[in-house]
PDB file of N, CA, C and O in Angstrom, chain B, residues numbered from 101:
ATOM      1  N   UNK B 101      72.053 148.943 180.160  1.00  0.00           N
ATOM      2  CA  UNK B 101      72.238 149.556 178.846  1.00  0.00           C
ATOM      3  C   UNK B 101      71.479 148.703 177.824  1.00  0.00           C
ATOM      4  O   UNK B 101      71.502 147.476 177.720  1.00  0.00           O
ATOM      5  N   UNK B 102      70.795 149.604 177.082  1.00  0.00           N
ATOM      6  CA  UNK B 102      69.741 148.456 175.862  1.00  0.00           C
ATOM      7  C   UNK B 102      70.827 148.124 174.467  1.00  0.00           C
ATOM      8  O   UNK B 102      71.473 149.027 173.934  1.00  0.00           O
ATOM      9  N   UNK B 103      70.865 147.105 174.148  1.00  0.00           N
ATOM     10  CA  UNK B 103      71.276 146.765 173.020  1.00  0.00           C
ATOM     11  C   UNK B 103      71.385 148.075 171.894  1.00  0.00           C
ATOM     12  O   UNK B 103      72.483 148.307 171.387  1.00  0.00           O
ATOM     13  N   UNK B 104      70.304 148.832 171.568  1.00  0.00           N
ATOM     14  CA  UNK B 104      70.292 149.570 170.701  1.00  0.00           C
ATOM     15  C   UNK B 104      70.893 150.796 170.914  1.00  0.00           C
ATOM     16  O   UNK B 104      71.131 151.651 170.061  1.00  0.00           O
ATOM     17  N   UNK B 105      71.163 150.842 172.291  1.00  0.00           N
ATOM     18  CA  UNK B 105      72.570 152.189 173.032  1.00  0.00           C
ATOM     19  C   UNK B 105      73.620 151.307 172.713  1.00  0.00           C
ATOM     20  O   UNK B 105      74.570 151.962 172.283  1.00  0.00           O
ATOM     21  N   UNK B 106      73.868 150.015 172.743  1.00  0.00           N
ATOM     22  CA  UNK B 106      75.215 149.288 172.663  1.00  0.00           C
ATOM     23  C   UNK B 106      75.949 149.235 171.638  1.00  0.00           C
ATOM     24  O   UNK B 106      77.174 149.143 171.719  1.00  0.00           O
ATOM     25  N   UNK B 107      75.095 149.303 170.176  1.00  0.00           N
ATOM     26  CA  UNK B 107      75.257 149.403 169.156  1.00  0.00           C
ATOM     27  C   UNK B 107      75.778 150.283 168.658  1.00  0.00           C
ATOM     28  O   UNK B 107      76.805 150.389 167.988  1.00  0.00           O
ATOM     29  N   UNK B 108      74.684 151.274 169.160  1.00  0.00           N
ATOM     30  CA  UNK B 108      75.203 152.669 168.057  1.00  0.00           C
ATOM     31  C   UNK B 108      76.476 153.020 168.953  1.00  0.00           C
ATOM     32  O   UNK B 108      77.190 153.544 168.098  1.00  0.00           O
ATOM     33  N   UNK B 109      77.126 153.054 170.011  1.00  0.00           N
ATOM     34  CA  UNK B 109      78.543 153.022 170.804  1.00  0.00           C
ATOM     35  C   UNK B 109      78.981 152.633 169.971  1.00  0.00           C
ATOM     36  O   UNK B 109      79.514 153.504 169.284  1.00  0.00           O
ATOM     37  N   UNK B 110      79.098 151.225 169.430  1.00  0.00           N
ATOM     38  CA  UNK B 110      79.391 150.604 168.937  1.00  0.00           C
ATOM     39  C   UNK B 110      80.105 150.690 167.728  1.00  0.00           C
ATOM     40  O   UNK B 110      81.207 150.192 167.498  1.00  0.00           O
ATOM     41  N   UNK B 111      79.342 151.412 166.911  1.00  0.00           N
ATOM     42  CA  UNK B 111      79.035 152.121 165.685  1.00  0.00           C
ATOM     43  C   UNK B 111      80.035 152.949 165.667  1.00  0.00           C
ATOM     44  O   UNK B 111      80.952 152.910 164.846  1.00  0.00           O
ATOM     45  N   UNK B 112      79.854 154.160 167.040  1.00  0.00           N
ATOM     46  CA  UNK B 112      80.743 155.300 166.804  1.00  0.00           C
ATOM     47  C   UNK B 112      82.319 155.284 166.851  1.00  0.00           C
ATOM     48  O   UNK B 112      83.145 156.003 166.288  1.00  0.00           O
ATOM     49  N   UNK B 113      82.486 153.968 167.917  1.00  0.00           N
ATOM     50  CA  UNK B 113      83.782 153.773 168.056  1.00  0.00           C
ATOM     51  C   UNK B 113      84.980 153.465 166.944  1.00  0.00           C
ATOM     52  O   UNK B 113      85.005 152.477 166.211  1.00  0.00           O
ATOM     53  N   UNK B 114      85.734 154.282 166.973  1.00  0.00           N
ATOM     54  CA  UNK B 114      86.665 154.370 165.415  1.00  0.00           C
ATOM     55  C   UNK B 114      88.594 154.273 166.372  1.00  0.00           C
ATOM     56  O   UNK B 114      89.594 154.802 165.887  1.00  0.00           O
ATOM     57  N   UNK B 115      88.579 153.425 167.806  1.00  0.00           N
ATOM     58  CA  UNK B 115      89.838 153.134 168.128  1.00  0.00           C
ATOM     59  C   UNK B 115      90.653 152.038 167.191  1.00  0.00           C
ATOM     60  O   UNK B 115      91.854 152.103 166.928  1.00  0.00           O
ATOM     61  N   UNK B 116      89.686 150.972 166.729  1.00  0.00           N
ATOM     62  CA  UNK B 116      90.295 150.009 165.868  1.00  0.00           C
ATOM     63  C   UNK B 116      90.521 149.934 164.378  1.00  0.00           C
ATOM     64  O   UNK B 116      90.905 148.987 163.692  1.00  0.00           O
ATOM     65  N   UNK B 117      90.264 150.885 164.124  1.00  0.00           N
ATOM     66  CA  UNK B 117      90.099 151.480 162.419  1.00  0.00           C
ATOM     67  C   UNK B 117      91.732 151.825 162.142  1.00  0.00           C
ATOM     68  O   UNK B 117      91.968 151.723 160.938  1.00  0.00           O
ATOM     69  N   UNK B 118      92.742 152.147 162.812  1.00  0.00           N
ATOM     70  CA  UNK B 118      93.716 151.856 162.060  1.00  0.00           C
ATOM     71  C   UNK B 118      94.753 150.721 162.239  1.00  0.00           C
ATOM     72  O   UNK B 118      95.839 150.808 161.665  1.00  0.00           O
ATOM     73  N   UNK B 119      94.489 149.801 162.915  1.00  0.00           N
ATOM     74  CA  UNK B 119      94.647 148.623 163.077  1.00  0.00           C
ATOM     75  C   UNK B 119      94.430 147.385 161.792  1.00  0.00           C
ATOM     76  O   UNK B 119      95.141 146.543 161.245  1.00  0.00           O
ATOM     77  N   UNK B 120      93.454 147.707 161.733  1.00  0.00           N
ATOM     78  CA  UNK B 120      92.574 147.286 160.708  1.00  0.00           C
ATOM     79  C   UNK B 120      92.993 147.705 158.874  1.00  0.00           C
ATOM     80  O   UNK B 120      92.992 146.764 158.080  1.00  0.00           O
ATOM     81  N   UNK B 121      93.252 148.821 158.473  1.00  0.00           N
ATOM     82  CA  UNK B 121      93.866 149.632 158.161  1.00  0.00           C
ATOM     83  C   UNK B 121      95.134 148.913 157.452  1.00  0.00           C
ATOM     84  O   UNK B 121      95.305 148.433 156.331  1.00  0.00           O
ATOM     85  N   UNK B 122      95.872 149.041 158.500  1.00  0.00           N
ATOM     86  CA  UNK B 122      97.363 148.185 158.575  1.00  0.00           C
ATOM     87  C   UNK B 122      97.329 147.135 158.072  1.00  0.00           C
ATOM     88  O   UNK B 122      97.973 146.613 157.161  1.00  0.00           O
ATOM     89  N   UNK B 123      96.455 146.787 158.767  1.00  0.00           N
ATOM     90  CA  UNK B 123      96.425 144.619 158.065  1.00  0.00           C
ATOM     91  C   UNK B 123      96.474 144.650 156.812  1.00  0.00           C
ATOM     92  O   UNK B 123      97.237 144.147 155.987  1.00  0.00           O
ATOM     93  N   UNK B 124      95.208 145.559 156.723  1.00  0.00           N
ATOM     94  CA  UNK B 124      94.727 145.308 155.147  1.00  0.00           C
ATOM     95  C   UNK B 124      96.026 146.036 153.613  1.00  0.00           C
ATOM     96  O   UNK B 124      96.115 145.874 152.396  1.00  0.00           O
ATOM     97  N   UNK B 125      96.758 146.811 154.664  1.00  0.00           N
ATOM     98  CA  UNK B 125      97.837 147.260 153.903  1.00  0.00           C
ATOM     99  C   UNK B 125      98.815 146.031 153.931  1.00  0.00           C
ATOM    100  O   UNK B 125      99.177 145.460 152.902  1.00  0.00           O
ATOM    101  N   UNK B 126      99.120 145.756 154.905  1.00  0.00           N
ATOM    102  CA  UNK B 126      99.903 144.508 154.942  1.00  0.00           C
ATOM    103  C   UNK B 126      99.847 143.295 154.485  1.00  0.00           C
ATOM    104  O   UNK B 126     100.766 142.477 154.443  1.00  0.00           O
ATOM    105  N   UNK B 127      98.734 143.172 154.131  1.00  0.00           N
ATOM    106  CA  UNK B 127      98.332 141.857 153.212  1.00  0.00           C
ATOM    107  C   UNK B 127      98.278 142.311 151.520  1.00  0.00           C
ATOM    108  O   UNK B 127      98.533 141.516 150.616  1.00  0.00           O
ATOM    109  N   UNK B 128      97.975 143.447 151.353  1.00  0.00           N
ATOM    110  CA  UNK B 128      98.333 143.980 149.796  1.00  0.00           C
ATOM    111  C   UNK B 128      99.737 143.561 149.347  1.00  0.00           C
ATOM    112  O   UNK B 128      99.994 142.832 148.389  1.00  0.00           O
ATOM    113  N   UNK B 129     100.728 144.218 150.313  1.00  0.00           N
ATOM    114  CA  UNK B 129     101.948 143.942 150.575  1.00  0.00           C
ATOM    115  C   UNK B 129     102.225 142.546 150.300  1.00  0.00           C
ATOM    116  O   UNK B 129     102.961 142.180 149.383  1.00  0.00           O
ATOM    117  N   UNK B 130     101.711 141.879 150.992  1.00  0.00           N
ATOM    118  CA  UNK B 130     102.052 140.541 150.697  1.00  0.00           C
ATOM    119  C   UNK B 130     101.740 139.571 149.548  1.00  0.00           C
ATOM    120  O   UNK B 130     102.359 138.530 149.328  1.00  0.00           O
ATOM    121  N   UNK B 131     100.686 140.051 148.832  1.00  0.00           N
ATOM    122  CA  UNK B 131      99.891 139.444 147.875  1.00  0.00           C
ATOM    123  C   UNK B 131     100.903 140.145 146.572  1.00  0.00           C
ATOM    124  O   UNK B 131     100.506 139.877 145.438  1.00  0.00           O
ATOM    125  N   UNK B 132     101.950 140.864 146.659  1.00  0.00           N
ATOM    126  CA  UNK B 132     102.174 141.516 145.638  1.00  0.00           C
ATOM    127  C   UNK B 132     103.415 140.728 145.944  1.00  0.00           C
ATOM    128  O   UNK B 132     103.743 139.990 145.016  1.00  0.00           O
ATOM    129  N   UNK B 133     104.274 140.685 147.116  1.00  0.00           N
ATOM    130  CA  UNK B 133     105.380 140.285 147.231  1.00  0.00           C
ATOM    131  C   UNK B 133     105.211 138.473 146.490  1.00  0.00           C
ATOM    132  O   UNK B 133     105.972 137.872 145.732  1.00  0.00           O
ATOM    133  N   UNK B 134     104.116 138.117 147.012  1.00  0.00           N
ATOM    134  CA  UNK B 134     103.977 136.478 146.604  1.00  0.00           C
ATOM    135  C   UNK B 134     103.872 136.508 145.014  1.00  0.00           C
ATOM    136  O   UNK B 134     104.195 135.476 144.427  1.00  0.00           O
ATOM    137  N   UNK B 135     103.397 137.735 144.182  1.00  0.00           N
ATOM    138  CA  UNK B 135     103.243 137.547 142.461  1.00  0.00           C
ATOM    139  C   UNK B 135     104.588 137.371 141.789  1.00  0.00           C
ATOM    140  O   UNK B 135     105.118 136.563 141.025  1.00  0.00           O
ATOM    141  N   UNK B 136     104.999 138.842 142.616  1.00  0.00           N
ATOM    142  CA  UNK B 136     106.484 139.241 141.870  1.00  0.00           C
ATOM    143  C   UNK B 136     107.227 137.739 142.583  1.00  0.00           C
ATOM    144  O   UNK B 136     107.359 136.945 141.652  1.00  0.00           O
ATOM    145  N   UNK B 137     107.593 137.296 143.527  1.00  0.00           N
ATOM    146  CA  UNK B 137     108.373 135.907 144.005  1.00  0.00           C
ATOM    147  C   UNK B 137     107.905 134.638 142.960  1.00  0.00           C
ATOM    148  O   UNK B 137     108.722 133.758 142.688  1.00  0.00           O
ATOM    149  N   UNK B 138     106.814 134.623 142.517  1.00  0.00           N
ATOM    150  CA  UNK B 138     106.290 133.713 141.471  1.00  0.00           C
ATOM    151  C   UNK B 138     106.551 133.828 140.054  1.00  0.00           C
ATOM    152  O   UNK B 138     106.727 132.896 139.270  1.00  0.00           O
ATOM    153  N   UNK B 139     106.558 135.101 139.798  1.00  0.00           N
ATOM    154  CA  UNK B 139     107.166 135.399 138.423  1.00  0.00           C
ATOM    155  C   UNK B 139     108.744 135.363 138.574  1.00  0.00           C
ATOM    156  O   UNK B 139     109.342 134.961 137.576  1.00  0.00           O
ATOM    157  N   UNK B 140     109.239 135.597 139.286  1.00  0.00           N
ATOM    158  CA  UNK B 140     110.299 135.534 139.901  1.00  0.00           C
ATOM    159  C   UNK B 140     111.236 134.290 139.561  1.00  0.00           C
ATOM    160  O   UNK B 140     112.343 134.415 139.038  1.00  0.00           O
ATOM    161  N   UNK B 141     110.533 132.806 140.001  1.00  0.00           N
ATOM    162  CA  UNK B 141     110.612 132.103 140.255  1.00  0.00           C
ATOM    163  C   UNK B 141     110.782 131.375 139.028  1.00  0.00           C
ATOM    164  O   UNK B 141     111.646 130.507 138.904  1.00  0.00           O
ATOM    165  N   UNK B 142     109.899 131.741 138.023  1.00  0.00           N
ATOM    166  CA  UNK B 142     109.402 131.084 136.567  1.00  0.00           C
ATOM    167  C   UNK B 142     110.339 131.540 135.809  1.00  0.00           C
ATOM    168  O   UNK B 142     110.386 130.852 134.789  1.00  0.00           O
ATOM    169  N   UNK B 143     111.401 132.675 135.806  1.00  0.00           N
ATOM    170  CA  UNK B 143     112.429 132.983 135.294  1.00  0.00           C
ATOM    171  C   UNK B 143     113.253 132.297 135.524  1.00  0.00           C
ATOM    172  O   UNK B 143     113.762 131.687 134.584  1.00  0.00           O
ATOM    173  N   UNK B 144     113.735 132.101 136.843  1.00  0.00           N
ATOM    174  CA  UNK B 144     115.244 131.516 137.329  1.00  0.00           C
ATOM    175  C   UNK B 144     114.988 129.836 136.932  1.00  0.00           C
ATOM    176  O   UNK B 144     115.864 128.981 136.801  1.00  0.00           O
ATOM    177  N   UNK B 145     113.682 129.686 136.806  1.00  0.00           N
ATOM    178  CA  UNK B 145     113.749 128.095 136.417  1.00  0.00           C
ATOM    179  C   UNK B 145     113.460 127.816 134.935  1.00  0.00           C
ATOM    180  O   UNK B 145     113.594 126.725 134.380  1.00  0.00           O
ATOM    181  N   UNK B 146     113.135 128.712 134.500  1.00  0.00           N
ATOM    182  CA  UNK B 146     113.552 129.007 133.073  1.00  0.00           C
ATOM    183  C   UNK B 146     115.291 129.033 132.467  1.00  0.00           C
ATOM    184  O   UNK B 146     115.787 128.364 131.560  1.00  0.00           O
ATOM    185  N   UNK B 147     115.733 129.751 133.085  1.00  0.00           N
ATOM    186  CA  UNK B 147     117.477 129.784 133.300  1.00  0.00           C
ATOM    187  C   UNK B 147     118.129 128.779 133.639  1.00  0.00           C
ATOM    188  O   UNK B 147     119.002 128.357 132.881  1.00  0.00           O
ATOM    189  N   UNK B 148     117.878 128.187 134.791  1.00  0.00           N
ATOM    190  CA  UNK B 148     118.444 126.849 134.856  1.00  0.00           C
ATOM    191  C   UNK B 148     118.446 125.964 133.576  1.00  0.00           C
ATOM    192  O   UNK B 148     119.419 125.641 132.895  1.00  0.00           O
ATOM    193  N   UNK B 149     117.136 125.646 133.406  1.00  0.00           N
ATOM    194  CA  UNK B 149     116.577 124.739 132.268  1.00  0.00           C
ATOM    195  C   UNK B 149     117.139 125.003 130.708  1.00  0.00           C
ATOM    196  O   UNK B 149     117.034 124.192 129.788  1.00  0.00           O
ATOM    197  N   UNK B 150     117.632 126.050 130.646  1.00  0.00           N
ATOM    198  CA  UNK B 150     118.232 126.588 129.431  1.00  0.00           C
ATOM    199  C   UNK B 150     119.877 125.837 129.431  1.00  0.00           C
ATOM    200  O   UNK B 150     120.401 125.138 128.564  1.00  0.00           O
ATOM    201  N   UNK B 151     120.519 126.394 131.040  1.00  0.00           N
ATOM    202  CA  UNK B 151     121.777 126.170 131.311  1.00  0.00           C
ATOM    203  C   UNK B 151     121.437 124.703 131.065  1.00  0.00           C
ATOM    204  O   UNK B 151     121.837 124.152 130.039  1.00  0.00           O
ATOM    205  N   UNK B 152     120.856 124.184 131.791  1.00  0.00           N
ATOM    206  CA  UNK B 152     121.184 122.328 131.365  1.00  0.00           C
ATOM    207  C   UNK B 152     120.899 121.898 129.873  1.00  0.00           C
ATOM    208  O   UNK B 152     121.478 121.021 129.233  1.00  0.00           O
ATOM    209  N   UNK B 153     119.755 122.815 129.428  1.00  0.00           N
ATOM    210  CA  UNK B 153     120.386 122.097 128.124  1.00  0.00           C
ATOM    211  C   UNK B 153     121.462 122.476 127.089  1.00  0.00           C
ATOM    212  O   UNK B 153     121.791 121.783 126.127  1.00  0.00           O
ATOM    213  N   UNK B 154     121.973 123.711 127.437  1.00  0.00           N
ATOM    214  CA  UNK B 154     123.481 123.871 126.451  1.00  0.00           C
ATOM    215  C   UNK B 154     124.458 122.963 127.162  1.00  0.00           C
ATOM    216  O   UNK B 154     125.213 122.379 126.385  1.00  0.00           O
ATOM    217  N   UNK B 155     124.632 122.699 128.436  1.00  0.00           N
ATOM    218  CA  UNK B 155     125.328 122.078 129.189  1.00  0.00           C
ATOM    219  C   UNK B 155     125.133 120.609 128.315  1.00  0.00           C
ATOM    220  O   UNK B 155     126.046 120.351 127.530  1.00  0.00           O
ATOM    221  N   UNK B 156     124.278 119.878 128.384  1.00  0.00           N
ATOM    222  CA  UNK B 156     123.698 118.758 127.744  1.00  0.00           C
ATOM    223  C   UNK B 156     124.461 118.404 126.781  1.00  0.00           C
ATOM    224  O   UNK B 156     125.291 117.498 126.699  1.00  0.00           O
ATOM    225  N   UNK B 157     123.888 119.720 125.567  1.00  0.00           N
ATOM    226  CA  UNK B 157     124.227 119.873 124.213  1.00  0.00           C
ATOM    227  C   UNK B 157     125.891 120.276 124.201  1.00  0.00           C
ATOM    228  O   UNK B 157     126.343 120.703 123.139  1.00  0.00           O
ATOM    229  N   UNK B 158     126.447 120.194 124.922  1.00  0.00           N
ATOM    230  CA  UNK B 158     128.107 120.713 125.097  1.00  0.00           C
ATOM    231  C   UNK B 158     128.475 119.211 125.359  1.00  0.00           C
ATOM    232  O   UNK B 158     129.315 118.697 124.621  1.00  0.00           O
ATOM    233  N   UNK B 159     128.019 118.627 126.154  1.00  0.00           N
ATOM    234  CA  UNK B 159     128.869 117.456 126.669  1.00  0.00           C
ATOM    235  C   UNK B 159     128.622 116.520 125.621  1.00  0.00           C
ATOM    236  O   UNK B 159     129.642 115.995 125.175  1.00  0.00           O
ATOM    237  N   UNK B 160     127.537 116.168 125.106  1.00  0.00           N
ATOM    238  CA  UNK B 160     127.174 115.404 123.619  1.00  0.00           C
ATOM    239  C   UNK B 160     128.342 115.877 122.628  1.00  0.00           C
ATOM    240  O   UNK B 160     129.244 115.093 122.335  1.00  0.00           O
ATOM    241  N   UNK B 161     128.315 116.712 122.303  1.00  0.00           N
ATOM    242  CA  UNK B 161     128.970 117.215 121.461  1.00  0.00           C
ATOM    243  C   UNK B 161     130.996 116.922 121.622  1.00  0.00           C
ATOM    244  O   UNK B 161     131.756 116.399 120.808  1.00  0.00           O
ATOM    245  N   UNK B 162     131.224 117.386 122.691  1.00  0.00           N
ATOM    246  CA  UNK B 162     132.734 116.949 123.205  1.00  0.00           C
ATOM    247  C   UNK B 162     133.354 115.363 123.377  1.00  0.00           C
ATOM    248  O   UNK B 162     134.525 115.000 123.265  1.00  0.00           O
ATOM    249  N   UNK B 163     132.013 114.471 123.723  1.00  0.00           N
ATOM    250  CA  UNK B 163     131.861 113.226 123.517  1.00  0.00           C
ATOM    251  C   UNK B 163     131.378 112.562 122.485  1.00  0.00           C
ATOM    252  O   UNK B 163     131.183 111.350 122.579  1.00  0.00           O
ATOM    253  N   UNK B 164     131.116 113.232 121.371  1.00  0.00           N
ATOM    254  CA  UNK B 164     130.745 112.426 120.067  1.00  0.00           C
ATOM    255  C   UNK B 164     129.428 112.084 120.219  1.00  0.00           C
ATOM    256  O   UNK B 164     128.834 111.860 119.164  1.00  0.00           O
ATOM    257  N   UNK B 165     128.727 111.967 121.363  1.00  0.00           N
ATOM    258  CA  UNK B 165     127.685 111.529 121.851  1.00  0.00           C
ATOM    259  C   UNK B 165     126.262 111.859 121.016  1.00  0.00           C
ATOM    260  O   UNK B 165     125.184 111.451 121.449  1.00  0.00           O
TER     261      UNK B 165
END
């Protein structure tokens, strides 16, 4: 078989195209799951950081401090 029959086979073959497909859906998937988990993330440590400082500002305060 010549290379240039191997190719265009090659070419025509469309078994791995939804395989392929998938991944690439599956990694969208993931790239979106990792934004929203990051923004995500920048909230709840935003929240904390709030809670410690009324917490802070509470215990100063009850202690004269």
């Amino acid at each position: 078989m010549s290379i240039k029959k191997l190719l265009n086979r090659l070419a025509r073959d469309e078994r791995g195209l939804a395989a392929v497909e998938y991944g690439l859906i599956c990694c969208l998937i993931v790239v979106a799951m990792v934004a929203a988990l990051n923004t995500m993330a920048n909230a709840v440590n935003m929240t904390w950081s709030t809670v410690n400082t009324q917490t802070s500002n509470a215990v100063q305060q009850a202690t004269g401090g």
